[in-house]
mmJSON file of the N, C-alpha and C atoms, coordinates in Angstrom:
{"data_MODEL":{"atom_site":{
"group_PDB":["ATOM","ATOM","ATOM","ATOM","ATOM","ATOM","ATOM","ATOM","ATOM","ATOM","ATOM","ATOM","ATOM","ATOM","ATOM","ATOM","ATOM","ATOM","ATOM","ATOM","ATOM","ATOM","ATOM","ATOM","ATOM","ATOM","ATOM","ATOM","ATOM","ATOM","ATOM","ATOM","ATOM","ATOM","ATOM","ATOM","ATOM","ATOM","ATOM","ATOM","ATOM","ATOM","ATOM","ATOM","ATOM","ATOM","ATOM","ATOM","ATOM","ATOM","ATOM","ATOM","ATOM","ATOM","ATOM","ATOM","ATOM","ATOM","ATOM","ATOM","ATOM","ATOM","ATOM","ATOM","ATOM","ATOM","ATOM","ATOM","ATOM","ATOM","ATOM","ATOM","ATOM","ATOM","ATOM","ATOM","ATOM","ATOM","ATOM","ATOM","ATOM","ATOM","ATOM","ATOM","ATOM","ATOM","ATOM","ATOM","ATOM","ATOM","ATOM","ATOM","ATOM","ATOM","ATOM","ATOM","ATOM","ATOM","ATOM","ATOM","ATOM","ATOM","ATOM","ATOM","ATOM","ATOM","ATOM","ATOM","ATOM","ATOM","ATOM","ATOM","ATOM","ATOM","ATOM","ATOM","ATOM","ATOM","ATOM","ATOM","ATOM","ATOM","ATOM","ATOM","ATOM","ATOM","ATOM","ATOM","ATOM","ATOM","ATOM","ATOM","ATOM","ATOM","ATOM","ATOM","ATOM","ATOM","ATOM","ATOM","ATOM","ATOM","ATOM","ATOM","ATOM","ATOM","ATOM","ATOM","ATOM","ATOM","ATOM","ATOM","ATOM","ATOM","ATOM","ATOM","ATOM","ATOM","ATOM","ATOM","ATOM","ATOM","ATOM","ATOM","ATOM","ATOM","ATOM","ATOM","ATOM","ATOM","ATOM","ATOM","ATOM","ATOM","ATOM","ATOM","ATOM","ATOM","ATOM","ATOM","ATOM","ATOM","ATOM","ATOM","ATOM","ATOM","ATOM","ATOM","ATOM","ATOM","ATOM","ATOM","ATOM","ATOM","ATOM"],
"id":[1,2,3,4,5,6,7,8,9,10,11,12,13,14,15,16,17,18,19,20,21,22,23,24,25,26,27,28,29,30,31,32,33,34,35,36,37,38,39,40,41,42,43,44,45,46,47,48,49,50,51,52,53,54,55,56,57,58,59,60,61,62,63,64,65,66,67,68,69,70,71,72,73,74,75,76,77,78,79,80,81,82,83,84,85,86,87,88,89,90,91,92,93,94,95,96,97,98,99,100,101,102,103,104,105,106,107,108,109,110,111,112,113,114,115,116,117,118,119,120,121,122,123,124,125,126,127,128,129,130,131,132,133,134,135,136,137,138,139,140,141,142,143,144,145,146,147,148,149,150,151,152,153,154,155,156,157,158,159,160,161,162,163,164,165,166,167,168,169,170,171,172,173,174,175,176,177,178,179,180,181,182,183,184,185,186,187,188,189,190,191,192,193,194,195],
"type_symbol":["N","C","C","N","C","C","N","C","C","N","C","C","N","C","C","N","C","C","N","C","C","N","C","C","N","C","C","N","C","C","N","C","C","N","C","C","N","C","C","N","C","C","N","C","C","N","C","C","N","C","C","N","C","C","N","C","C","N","C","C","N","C","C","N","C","C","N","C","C","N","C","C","N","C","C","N","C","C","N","C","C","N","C","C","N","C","C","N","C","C","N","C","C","N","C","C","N","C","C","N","C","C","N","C","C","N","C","C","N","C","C","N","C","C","N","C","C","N","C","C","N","C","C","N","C","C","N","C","C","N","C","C","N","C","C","N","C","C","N","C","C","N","C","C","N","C","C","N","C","C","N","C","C","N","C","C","N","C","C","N","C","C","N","C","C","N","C","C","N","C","C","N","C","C","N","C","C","N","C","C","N","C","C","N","C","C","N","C","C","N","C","C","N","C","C"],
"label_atom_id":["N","CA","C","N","CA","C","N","CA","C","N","CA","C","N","CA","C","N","CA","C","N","CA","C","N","CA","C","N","CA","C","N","CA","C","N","CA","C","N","CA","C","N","CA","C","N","CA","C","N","CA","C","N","CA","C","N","CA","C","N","CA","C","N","CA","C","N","CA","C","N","CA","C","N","CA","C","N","CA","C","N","CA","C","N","CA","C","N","CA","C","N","CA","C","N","CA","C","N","CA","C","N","CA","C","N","CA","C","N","CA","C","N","CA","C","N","CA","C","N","CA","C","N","CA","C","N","CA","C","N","CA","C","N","CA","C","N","CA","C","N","CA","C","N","CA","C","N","CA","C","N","CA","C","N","CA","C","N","CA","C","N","CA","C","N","CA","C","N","CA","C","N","CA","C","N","CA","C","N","CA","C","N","CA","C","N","CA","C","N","CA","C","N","CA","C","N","CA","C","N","CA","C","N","CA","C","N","CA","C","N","CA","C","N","CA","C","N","CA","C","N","CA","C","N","CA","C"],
"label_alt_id":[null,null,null,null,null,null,null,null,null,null,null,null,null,null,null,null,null,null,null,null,null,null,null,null,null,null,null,null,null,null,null,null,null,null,null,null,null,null,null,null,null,null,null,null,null,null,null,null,null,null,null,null,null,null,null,null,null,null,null,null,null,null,null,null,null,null,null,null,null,null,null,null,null,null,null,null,null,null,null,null,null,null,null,null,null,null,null,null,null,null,null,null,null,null,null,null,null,null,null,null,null,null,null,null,null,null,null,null,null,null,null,null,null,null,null,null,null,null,null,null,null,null,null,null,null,null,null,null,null,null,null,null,null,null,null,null,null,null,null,null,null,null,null,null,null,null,null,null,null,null,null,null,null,null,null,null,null,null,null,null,null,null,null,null,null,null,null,null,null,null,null,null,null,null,null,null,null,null,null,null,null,null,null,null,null,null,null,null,null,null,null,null,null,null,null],
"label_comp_id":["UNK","UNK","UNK","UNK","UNK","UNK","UNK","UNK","UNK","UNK","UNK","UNK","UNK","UNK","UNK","UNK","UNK","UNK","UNK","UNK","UNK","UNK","UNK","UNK","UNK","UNK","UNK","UNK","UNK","UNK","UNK","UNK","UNK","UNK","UNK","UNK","UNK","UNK","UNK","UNK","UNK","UNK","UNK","UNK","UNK","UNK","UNK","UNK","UNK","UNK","UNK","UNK","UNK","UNK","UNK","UNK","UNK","UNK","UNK","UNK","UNK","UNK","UNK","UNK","UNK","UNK","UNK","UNK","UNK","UNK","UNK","UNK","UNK","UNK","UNK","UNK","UNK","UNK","UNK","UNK","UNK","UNK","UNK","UNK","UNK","UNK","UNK","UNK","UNK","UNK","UNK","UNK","UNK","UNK","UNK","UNK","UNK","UNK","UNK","UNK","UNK","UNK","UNK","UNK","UNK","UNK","UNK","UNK","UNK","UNK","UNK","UNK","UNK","UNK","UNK","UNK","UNK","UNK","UNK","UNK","UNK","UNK","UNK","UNK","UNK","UNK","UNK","UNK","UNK","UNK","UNK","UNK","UNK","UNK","UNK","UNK","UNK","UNK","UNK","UNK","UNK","UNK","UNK","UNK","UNK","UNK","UNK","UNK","UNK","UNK","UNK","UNK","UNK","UNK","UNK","UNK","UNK","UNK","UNK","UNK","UNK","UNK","UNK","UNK","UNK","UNK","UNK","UNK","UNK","UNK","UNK","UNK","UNK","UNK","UNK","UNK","UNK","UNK","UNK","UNK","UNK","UNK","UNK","UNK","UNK","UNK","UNK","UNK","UNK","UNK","UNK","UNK","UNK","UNK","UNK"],
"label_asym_id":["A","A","A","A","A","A","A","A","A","A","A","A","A","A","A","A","A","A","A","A","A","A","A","A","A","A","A","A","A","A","A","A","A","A","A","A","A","A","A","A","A","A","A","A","A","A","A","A","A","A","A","A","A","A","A","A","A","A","A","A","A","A","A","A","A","A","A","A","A","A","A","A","A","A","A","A","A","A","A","A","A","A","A","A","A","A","A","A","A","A","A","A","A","A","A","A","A","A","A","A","A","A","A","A","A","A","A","A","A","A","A","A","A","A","A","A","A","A","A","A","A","A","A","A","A","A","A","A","A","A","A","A","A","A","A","A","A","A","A","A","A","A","A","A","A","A","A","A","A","A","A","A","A","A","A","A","A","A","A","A","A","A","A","A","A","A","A","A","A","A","A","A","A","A","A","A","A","A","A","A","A","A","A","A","A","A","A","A","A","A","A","A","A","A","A"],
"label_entity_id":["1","1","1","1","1","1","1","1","1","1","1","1","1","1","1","1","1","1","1","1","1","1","1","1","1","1","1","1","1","1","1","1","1","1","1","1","1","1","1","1","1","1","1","1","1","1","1","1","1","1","1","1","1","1","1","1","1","1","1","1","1","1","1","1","1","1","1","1","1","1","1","1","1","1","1","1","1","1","1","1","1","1","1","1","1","1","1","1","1","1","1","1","1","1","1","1","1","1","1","1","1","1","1","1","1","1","1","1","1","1","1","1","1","1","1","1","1","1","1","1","1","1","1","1","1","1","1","1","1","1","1","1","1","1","1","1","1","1","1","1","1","1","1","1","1","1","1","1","1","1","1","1","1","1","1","1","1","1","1","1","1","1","1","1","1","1","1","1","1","1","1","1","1","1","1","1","1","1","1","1","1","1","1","1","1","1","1","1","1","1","1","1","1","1","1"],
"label_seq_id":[1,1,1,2,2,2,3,3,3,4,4,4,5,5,5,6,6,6,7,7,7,8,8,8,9,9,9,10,10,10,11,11,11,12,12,12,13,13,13,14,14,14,15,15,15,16,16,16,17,17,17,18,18,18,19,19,19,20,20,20,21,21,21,22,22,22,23,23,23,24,24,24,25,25,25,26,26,26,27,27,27,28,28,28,29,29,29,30,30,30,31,31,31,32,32,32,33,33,33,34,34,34,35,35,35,36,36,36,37,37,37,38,38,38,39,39,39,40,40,40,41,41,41,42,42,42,43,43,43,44,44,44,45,45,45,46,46,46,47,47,47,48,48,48,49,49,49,50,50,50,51,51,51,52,52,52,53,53,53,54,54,54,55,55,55,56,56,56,57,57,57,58,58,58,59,59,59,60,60,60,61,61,61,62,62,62,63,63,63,64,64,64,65,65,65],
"pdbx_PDB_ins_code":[null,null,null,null,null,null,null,null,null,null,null,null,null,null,null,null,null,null,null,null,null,null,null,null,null,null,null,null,null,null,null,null,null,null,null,null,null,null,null,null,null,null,null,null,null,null,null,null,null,null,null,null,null,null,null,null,null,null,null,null,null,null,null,null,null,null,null,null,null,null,null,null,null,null,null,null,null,null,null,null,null,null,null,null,null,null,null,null,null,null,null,null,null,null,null,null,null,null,null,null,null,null,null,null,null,null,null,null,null,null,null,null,null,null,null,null,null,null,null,null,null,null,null,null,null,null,null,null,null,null,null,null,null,null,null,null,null,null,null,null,null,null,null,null,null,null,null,null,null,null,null,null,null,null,null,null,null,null,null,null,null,null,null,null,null,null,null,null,null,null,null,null,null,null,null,null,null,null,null,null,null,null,null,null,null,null,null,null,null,null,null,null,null,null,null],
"Cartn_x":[99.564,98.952,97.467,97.582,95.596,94.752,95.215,95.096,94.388,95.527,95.262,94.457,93.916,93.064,91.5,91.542,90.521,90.197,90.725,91.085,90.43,89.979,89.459,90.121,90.119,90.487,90.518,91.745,91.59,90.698,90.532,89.4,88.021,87.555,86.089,85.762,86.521,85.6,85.861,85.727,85.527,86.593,86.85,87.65,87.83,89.551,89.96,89.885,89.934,89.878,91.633,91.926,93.378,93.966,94.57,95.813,96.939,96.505,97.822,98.069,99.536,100.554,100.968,99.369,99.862,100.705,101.374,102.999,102.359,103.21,102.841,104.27,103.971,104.947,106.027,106.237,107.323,107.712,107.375,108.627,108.89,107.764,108.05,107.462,106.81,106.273,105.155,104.98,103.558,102.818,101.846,100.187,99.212,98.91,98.054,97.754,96.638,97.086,95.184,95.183,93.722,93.454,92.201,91.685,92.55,92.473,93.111,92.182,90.828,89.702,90.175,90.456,90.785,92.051,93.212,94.5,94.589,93.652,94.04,93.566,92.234,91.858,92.797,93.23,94.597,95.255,95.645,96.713,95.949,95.247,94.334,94.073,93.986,94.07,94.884,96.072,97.479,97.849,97.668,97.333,96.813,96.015,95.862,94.596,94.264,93.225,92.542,92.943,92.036,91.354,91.757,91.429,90.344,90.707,89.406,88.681,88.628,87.32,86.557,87.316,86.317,85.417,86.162,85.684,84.312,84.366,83.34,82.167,82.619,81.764,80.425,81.295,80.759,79.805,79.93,79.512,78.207,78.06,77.428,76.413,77.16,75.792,75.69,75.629,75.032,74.365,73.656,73.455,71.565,71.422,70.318,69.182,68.368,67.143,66.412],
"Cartn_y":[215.776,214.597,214.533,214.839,214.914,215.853,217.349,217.986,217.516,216.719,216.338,215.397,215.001,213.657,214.399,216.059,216.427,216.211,216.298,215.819,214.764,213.5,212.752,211.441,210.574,209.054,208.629,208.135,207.347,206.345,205.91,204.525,204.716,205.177,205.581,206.902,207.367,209.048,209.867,209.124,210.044,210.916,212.637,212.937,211.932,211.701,211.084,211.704,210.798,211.338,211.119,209.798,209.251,209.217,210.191,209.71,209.028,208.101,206.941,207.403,207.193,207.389,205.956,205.533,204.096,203.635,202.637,202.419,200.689,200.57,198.87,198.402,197.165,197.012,196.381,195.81,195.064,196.22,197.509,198.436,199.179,199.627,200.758,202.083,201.993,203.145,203.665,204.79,205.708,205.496,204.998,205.012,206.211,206.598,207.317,207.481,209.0,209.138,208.455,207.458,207.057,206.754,206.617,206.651,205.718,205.273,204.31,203.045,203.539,201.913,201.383,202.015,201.391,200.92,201.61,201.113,199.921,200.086,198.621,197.239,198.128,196.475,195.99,197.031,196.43,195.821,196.28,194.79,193.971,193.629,192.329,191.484,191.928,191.525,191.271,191.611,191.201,192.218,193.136,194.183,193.19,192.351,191.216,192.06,192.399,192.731,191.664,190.338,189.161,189.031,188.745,188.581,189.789,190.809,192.143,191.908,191.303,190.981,190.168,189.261,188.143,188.407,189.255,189.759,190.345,191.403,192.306,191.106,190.351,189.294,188.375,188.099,187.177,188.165,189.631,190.688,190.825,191.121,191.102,189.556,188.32,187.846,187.644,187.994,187.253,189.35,189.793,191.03,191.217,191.455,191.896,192.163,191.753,193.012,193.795],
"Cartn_z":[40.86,40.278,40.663,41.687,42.38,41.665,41.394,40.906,39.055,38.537,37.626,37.216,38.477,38.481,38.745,38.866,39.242,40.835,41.756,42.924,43.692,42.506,43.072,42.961,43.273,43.775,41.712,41.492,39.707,39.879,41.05,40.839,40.883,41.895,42.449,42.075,42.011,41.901,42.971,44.069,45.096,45.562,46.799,47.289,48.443,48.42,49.304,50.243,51.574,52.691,53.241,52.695,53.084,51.364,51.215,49.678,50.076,48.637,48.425,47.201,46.989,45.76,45.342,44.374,43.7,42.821,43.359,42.49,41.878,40.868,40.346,41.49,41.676,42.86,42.445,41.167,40.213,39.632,39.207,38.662,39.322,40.536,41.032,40.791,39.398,38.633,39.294,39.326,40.378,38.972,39.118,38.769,38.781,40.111,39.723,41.7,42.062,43.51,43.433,44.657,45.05,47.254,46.688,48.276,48.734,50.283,50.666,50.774,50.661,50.838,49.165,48.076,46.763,46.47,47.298,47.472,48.149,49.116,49.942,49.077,48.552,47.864,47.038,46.12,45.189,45.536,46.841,47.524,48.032,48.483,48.987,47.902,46.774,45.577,44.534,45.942,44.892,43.686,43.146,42.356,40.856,41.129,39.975,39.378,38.402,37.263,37.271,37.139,36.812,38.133,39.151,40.333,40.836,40.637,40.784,39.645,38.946,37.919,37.774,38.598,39.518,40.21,41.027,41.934,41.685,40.587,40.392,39.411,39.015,38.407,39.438,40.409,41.802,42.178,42.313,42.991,42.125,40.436,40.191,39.586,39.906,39.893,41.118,42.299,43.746,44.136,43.037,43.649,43.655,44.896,45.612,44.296,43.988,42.935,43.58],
"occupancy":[1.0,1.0,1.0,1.0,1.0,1.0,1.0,1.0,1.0,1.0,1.0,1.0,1.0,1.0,1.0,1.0,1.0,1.0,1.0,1.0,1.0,1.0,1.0,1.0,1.0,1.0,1.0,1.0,1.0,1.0,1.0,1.0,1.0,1.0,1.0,1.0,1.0,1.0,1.0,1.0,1.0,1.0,1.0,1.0,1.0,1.0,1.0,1.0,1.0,1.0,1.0,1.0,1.0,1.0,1.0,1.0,1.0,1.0,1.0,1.0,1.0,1.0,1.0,1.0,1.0,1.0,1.0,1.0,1.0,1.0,1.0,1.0,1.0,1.0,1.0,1.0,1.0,1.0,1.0,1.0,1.0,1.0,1.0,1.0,1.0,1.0,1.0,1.0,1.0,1.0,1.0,1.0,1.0,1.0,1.0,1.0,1.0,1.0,1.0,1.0,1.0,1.0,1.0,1.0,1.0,1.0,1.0,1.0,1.0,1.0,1.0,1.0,1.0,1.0,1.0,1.0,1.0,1.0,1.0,1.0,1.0,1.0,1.0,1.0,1.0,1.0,1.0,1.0,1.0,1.0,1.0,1.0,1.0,1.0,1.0,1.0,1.0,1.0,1.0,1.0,1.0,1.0,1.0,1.0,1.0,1.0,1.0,1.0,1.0,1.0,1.0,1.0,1.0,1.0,1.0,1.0,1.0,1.0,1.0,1.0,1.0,1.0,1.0,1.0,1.0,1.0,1.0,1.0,1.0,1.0,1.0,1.0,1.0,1.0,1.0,1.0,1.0,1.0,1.0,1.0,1.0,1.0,1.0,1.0,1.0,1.0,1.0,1.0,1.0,1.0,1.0,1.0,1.0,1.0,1.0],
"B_iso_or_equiv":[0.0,0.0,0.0,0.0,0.0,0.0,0.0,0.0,0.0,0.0,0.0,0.0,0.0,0.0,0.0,0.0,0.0,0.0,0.0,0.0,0.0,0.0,0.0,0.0,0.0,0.0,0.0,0.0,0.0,0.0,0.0,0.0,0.0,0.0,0.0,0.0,0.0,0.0,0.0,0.0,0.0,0.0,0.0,0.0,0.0,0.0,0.0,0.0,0.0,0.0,0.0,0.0,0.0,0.0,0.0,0.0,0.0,0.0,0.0,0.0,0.0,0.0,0.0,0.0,0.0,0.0,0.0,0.0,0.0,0.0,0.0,0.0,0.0,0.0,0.0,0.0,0.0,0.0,0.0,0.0,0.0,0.0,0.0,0.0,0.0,0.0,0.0,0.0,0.0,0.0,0.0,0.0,0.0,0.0,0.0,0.0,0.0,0.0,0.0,0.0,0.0,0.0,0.0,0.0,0.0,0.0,0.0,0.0,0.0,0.0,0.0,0.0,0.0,0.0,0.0,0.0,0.0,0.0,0.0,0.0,0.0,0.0,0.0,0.0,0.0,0.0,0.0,0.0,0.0,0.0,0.0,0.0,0.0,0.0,0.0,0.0,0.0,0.0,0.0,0.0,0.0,0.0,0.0,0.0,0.0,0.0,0.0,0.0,0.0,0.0,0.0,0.0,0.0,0.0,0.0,0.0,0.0,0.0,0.0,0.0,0.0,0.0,0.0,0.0,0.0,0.0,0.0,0.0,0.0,0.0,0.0,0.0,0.0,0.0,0.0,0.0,0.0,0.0,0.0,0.0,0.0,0.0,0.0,0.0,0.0,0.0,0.0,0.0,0.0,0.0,0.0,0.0,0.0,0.0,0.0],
"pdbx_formal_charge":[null,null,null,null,null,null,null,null,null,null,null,null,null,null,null,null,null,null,null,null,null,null,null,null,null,null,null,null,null,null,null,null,null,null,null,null,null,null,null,null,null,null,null,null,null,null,null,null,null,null,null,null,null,null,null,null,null,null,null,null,null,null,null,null,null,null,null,null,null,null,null,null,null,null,null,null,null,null,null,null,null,null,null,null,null,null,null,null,null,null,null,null,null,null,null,null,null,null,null,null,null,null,null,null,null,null,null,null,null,null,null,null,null,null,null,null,null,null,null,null,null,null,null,null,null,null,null,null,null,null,null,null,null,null,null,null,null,null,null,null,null,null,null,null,null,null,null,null,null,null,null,null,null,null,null,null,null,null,null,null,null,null,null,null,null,null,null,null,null,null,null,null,null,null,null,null,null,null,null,null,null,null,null,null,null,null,null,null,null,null,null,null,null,null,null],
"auth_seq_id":[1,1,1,2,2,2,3,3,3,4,4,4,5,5,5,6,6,6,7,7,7,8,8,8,9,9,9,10,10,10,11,11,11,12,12,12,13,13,13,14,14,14,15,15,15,16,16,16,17,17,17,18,18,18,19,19,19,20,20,20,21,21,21,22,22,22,23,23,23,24,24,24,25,25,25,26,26,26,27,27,27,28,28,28,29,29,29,30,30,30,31,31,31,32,32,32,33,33,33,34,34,34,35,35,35,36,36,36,37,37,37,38,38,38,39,39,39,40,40,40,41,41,41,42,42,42,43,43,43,44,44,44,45,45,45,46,46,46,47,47,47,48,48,48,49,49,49,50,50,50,51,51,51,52,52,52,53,53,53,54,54,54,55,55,55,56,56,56,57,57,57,58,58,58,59,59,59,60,60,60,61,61,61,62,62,62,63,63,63,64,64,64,65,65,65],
"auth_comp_id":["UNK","UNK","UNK","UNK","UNK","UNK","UNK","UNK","UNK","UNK","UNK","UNK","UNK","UNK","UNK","UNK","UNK","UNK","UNK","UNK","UNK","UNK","UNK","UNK","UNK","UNK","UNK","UNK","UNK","UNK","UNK","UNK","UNK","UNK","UNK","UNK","UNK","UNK","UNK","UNK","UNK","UNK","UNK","UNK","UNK","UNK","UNK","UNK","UNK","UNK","UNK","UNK","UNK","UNK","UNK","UNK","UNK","UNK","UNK","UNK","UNK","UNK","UNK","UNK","UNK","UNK","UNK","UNK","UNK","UNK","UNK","UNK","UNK","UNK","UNK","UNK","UNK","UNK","UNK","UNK","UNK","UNK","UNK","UNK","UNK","UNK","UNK","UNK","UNK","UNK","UNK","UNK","UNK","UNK","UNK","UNK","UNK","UNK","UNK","UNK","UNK","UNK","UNK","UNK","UNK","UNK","UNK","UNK","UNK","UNK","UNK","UNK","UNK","UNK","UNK","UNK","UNK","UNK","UNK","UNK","UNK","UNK","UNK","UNK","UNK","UNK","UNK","UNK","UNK","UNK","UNK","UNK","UNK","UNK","UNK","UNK","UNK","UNK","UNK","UNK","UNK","UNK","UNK","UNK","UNK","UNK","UNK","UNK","UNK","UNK","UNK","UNK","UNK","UNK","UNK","UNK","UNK","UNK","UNK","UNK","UNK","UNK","UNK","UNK","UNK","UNK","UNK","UNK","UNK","UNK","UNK","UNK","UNK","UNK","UNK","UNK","UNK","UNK","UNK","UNK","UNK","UNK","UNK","UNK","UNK","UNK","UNK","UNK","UNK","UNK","UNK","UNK","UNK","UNK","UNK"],
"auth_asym_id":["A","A","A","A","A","A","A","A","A","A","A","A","A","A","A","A","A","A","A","A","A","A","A","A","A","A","A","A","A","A","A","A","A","A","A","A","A","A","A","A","A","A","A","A","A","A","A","A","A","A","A","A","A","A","A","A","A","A","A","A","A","A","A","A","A","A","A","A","A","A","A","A","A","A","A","A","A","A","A","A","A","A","A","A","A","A","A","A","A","A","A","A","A","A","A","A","A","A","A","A","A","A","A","A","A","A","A","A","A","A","A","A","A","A","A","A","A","A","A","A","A","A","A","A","A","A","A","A","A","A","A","A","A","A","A","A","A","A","A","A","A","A","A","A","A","A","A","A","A","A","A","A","A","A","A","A","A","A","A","A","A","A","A","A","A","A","A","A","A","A","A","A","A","A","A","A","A","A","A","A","A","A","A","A","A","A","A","A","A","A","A","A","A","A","A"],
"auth_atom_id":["N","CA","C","N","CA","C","N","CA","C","N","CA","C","N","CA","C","N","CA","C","N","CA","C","N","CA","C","N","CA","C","N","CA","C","N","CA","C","N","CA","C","N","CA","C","N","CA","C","N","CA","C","N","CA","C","N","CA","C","N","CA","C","N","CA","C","N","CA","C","N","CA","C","N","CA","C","N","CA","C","N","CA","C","N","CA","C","N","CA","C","N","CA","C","N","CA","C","N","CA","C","N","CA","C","N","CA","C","N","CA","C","N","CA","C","N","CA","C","N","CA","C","N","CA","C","N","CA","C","N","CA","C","N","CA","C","N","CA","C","N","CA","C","N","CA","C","N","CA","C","N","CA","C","N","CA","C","N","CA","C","N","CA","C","N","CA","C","N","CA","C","N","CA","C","N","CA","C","N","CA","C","N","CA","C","N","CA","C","N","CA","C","N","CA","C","N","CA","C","N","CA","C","N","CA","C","N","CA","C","N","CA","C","N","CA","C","N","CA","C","N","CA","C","N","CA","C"],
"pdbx_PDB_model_num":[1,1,1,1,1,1,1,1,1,1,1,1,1,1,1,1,1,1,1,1,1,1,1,1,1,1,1,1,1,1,1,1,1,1,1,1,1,1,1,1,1,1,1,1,1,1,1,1,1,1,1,1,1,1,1,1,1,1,1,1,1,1,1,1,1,1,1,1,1,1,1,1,1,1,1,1,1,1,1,1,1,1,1,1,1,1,1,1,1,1,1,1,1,1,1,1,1,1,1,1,1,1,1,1,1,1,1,1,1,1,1,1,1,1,1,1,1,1,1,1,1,1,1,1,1,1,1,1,1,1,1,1,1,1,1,1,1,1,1,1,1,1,1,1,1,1,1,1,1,1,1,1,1,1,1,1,1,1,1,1,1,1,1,1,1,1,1,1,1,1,1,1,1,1,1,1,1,1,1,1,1,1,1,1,1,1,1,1,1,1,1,1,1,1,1]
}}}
């Protein structure tokens, strides 16, 4: 699966240093393999889409010029 991902993280890009085998946590289904700093946020975030888009919203208007 890493392999197929080009051996980098589905979220960021980057090579992981720590692989996680992301599952949706209501079916069970593997997702896709990512770092563990992007896995974790998913759960800190509840694996909520809306909630990480907040997120990235807040981020970009309170951002530095």
């Amino acid at each position: 699966m890493l392999a197929a991902q080009g051996g980098v993280c589905a979220i960021c890009g980057r090579v992981p240093k720590m692989r996680c085998v992301d599952h949706d946590h209501d079916t069970g289904r593997v997702r896709a393999i990512t770092c563990g700093p992007c896995n974790s946020g998913m759960g800190y975030f509840g694996d909520s889409a809306e909630r990480l888009r907040a997120a990235a919203d807040y981020l970009d208007q309170h951002r530095s010029v």
